[in-house]
C-alpha positions, 0 to 999 in steps of 0.5 A: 195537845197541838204538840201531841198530835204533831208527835203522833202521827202527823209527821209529813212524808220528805214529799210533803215537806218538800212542797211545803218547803217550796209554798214557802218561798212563795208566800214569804212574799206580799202578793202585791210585788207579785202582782207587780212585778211577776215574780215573787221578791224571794226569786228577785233576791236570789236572783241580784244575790241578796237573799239566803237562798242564792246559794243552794247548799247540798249535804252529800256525806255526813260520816259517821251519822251518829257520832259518838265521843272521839270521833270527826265528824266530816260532812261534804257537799256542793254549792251551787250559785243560783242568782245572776251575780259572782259570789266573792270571798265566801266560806262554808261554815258549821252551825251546830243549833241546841239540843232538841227535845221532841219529835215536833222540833224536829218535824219544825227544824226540816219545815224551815227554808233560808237562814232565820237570823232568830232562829239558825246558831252562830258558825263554829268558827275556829279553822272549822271552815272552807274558803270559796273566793270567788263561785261565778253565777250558775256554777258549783263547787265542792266543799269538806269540813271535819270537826272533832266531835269535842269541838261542836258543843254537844253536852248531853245526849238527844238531837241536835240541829246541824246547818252548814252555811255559806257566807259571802257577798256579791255587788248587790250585797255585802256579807251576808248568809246567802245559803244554808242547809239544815240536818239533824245530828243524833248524839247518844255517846252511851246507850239509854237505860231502855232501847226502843224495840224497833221492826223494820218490815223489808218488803218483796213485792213485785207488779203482776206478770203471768197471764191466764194462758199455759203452754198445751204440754203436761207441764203447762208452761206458763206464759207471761205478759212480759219479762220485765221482772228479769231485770229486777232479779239481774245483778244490779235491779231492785229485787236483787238489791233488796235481797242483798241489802235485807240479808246483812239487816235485822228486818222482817221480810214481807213476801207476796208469794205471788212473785215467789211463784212467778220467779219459781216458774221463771227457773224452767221453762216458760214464754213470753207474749210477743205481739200475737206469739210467744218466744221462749223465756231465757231468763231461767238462769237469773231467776235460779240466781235470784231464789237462791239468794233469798233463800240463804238471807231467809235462813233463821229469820221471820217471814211474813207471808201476805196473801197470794198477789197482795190483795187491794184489801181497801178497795175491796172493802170500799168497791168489792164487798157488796159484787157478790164473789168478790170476797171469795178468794181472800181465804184460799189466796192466805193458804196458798200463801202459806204453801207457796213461801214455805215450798219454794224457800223452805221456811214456814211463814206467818200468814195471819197478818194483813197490809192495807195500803199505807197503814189506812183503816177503817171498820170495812177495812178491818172486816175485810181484813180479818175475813181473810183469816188475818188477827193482825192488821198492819195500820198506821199512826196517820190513820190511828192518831193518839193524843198523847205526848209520847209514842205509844207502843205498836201493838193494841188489841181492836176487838175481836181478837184482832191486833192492830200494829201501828206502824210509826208515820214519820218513819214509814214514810222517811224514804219515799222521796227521790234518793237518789240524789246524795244531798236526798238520801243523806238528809233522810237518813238524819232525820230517820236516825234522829226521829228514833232517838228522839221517840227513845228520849220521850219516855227513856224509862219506859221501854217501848216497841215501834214498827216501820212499813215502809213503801212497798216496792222501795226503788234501788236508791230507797232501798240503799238509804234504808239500808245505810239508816238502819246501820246508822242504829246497828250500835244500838245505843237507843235501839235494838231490833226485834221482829214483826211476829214478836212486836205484835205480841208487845203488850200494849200501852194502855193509853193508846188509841184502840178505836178503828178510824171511821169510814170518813177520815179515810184519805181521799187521795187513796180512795181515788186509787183504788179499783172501781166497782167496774173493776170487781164486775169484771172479776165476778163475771170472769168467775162465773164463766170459769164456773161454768167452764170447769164443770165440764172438763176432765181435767179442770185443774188446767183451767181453774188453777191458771185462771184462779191465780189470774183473778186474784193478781187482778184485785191486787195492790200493785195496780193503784195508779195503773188504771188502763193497764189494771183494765187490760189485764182483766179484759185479756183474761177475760177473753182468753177464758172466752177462746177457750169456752168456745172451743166446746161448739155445736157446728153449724147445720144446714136445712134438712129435708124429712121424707117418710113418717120417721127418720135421724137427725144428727147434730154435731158437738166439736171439742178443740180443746185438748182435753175432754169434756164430758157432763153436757147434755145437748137439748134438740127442741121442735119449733112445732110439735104437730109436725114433728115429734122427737124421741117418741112424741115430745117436742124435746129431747135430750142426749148426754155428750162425752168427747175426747180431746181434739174430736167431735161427736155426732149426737143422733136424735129420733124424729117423727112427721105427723104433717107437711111443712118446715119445722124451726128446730133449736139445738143448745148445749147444757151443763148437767145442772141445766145452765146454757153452755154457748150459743144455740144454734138453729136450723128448719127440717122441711118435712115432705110426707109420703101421700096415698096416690104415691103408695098406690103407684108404689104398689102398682109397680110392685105387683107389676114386678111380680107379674112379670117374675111369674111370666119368665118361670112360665117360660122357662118351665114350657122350654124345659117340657119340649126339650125333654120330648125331642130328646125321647124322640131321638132315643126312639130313631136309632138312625138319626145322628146325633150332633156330636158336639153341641154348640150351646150347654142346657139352659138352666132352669135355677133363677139366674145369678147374681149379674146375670142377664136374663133373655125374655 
């Protein structure tokens, strides 16, 4: 059963087999030479040209990638001479090897570095070659060779072994095979009976870069991080080929609604952080482009929809679980991913399926996972291994009403090595068509149904060479398309392994990735100030739907081997949601002097947010009851708070004095439920009460004032009376002239007026 499991799901990554391709050239050599003489023989050889790896040959083309009856198949490259010595009176041959009949031999076959004399075929001979006289030390040369498919020897249809070689010698060496690269050839002239189902998942996603923050307009203008996606969407950048690519292929796309919601609120208005600004986006127009695009090669074709921001399912359920919240948001960011997709593209996505990273599950994963409203869980053979001698169909029921798919390892993982060099690409491409025919030949009876997931964000150079593998299959001679929602109604294989893996066979190196416990801490606290936070306003909507989306890009998949930069975004929201709690503050009082039995303290609520607030209770509190009192003899008071936008409110509390002396006060703002809103602030009334010897001057003075108003109506009254008996006198005295004239009206005898200056 070796063989079995190196079907079923070991298949190494072209990363791995390139490192394993590189240790064995090292351990080709006894330690001692190495010890010895500092460098390995392997090296040594091919640096004095004697040994099969003084040539590097590179396949850069090989066309057509699946050949049928009738056709020249033509394959170029480069050599380059890696060693020290001229290679002389060299030519480039063909080798076509024997048919291969399992997956393993051509996992075995791509593992193999240098010309193995037991193992590699004889060359094709006949004029199917290229003549090299003479490749001086350190230089390359182009070569080409065509072959008629009738002349390779291919009898029946399966995966062949293809290597061109190259043959030639040097003064340390006579002929001999100094280079050779090997590729797969698959060769099915007709279609099989029954086609592998295959789903090929064509993922759109993209890293985090909204902010928390918003514009202060009724639009809210988003601000972003940066305006890197932009040249992803550009002509020429990786979503834009992605979309271009996927369009002409029979995939599934595999949206996070995130970068939808992102590139949507790039087609208006929106800004970009710059140092402690913001400038104005300019990219609407890209944007508009890009959408667009999309939603034409989405027209009739299944969407997948993960939830908003692509949730760290892994680490949630390793790191999150257990900080309380931390599973809160996976619910609402599934429905907000429906609503997204089936807004901005007008198509309605599926929304039960979940991605964990790399296919990686274990029982915490799958709970996670499912608590998100998914039934399907998208897993990976590497991690559901099967010991069978075949590969199973994807679909298999865990419990539950859960259905793992199973995504095939090998193919998954065909193109996440470097692609963009020719030789790269085009190897990865064989390999990939190869692996396809090779699981149809298995059980050519027996219909079966495989998934690939590939990489998540495939570069432009993966994305191409997925695209130039799977039109390598559009004959569909051992194959035939079929979507992710169909796939993962299949009926399953009864043989297939349907046990979730354990918590201990989870992969270290993922687990090193993933979001540290420090990390959902953050995320809890940010929660609970938004909480508090939002009770508060009138409008809560500006608040909570900006910091709601900030927190799920928080805990998403795009982070893993992002640690510092993970940590600053949350830090960055977190401090932004902090400005803007502090916008709602009680101003600072100086102290206050008291002088009587009973008098107002006012405290001052200042709102700088641009909307009100209301819901807050503002809570005066006496450091000593016996000396004063509030609000009719209690040591608190309380009064409710409501402010509009941009003002402030003086909040008027009733106190009392019983005692001299200063009183500590304490005033702290609440939310009507009685949680602390800000910081308290403190100030000391200094009380000073009026005494009973000052009431007596008081008083003293006031009967003093009366007494005196007395005296001046005496007077008056007496003037009065005398001015009455002279004027009676005259009327007696006909004689006696009277002034004609009088120098001075009659005085008054009325109180004076208002501002009059009264003689005594």
């Amino acid at each position: 059963m070796a063989e079995a499991a190196d079907i079923q799901g070991t298949h190494p990554s072209p990363a791995r087999r390139w490192l394993r391709r590189t240790a064995s050239l090292l351990a080709g050599a006894p330690l001692l030479a190495g010890l010895l003489h500092g460098v390995s023989p392997t090296a040594a050889a091919a640096d004095t040209g004697t040994g099969s790896r003084t040539v590097d040959v590179s396949l850069d083309t090989l066309t057509p990638s699946a050949p049928m009856e009738g056709d020249t198949l033509t394959v170029s490259g480069t050599v380059t001479n890696q060693s020290k010595q001229t290679v002389t009176d060299a030519t480039v041959d063909v080798r076509v090897g024997p048919r291969m009949t399992s997956r393993s031999q051509i996992d075995a076959v791509s593992g193999r570095t240098g010309f193995l004399p037991d193992s590699d075929p004889a060359p094709l001979g006949g004029g199917y070659k290229v003549a090299i006289p003479r490749l001086a030390a350190g230089l390359s040369t182009e070569f080409k060779l065509s072959v008629p498919v009738d002349k390779l020897g291919l009898e029946d249809g399966g995966v062949y072994q293809l290597g061109v070689s190259l043959t030639g010698q040097t003064a340390q060496a006579g002929e001999q095979v100094l280079g050779i690269e090997r590729t797969f050839l698959p060769y099915q002239p007709e279609a099989t009976e029954k086609k592998t189902q295959l789903t090929y998942l064509w993922p759109l996603i993209s890293s985090a870069h909204v902010s928390a923050e918003t514009g202060t307009d009724d639009q809210q203008t988003p601000v972003f991080e940066n305006d890197e996606l932009a040249a992803e969407l550009a002509p020429g950048g990786r979503l834009d080929h992605m979309v271009t690519l996927g369009r002409e292929l029979p995939v599934t796309w595999v949206i996070d609604p995130d970068l939808l919601a992102t590139v949507d609120a790039m087609t208006r208005s929106y800004r970009v952080k710059s140092g402690t600004d913001t400038v104005p986006g300019r990219n609407q127009a890209v944007a508009e482009r890009w959408l667009g695009a999309l939603e034409k090669a989405v027209v009739g074709r299944k969407v997948v929809a993960l939830p908003f921001a692509d949730p760290d399912i892994a680490s949630l359920a390793h790191r999150g679980k257990d900080v309380p919240g931390s599973l809160s948001h996976l619910q609402p960011a599934t429905e907000l991913a429906g609503t997204t997709v089936e807004t901005i593209l007008h198509v309605k996505p599926s929304t039960d399926f979940s991605w964990p990273v790399d296919g990686a599950v274990d029982p915490s994963i799958m709970d996670v996972a499912t608590s998100a409203g998914a039934r399907k869980v998208i897993a990976r053979s590497d991690s559901f291994q099967d010991d069978l001698p075949y590969t199973p169909t994807a679909a298999r029921p865990i419990g539950g009403g859960t259905t793992a798919v199973v995504s095939d390892a090998y193919l998954s993982t065909a193109f996440e090595g470097d692609m963009l060099p020719a030789g790269n690409s085009t190897l990865a491409i064989q390999e990939f068509l190869a692996q396809s025919l090779a699981v149809t030949l298995e059980q050519p009876d027996q219909q079966r149904s495989i998934v690939v997931a590939p990489q998540r964000m495939p570069t432009t150079a993966q994305a191409q060479t997925m695209a130039v593998a799977l039109r390598g299959l559009s004959a569909q001679r051992w194959t035939q398309s079929l979507d992710l929602i169909a796939a993962s109604a299949v009926k399953p294989d009864p043989d297939a392994s349907t046990k979730v893996p354990s918590a201990s066979r989870y992969p270290q190196k993922l687990r090193k990735q993933e979001l540290p416990v420090q990390a959902f801490r953050d995320m809890q606290d940010t929660r609970g100030e938004l909480d508090d936070f939002k009770v508060i306003l009138t409008q809560p909507d500006r608040v909570v739907t900006p910091f709601g989306n900030a927190i799920s890009r928080e805990m998403s998949t795009s982070w893993r081997g992002q640690a510092p930069a993970a940590s600053l975004y949350r830090i960055t929201v977190q401090q932004y949601l902090k400005s803007l709690s502090k916008g709602v503050q009680l101003i600072d009082k100086s102290d206050l002097t008291l002088s009587g039995r009973s008098a107002t303290i006012p405290v001052t609520v200042q709102n700088k947010l641009l909307q009100g607030v209301d819901h807050l209770v503002l809570r005066l509190t006496s450091g000593n009851k016996t000396r004063l009192k509030l609000n009719g003899g209690d040591a608190v008071a309380e009064l409710p708070v409501r402010i509009d936008g941009g003002h402030s409110q003086s909040v008027k509390f009733t106190a009392s004095a019983n005692a001299n002396g200063p009183v500590p006060m304490t005033a702290q703002l609440f939310t009507e439920d009685g949680t602390p809103y800000g910081q308290p602030m403190t100030f000391t009334v200094k009380v000073s009460e009026i005494t009973p010897t000052v009431m007596l001057v008081i008083a003293g003075g006031v009967l003093l004032l009366v007494l005196a108003g007395a005296r001046m109506y005496t007077q008056r009254k007496r003037a009065a009376a005398r001015n009455a008996e002279a004027e009676a006198a005259e009327d007696d005295d006909p004689e006696q002239p009277s002034d004609p004239t009088p120098d001075t009206g009659p005085e008054s005898g009325d109180p004076s007026g208002a501002g009059e200056k009264v003689d005594r």
